[in-house]
N, C-alpha and C positions, 0 to 999 in steps of 0.2 A: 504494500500500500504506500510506503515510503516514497518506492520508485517515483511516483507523481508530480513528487516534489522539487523544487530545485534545491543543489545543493546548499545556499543559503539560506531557504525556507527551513532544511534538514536541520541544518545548524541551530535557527531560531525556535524551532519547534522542541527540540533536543534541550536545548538551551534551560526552553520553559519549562516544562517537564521535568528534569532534574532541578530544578530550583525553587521548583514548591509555588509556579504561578498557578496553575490548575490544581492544587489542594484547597480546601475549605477546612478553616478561611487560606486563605492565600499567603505565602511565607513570602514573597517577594513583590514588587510591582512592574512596569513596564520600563519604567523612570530607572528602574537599578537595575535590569536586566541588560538595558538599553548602554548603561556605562558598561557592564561586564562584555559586552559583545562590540565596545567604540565604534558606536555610530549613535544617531539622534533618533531621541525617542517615537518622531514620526516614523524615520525609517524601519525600525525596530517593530512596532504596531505594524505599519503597512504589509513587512514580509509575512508576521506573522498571521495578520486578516486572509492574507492570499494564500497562505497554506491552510490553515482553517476553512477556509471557503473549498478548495479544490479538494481536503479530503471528504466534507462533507458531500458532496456532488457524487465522489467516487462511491461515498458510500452509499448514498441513496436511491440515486441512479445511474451509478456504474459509469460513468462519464469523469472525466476530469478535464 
């Protein structure tokens, strides 16, 4: 399912994940993720929206 991804998304998706943005409640935010990976926090949201977005597709309807 990964494969969908670009390697950057990989990265920021990986990133989030291991860092506790997707746990409840959330151990990190976008703003600290966003320094650990130097780049700006819009960039850092944007990749991550666009991988979110493409796995969700993949999953629902099979498409990416």
């Amino acid at each position: 399912l990964l494969n969908i991804l670009t390697e950057k998304q990989r990265e920021i998706m990986t990133t989030a994940h291991m860092n506790g943005y997707y746990d409840y409640p959330k151990k990190t935010n976008s703003q600290q993720l966003a320094e650990k990976a130097n780049i700006s926090k819009a960039t850092f949201v944007q990749h991550l929206r666009k991988a979110e977005s493409r796995l969700m597709d993949e999953l629902f309807f099979g498409r990416s």
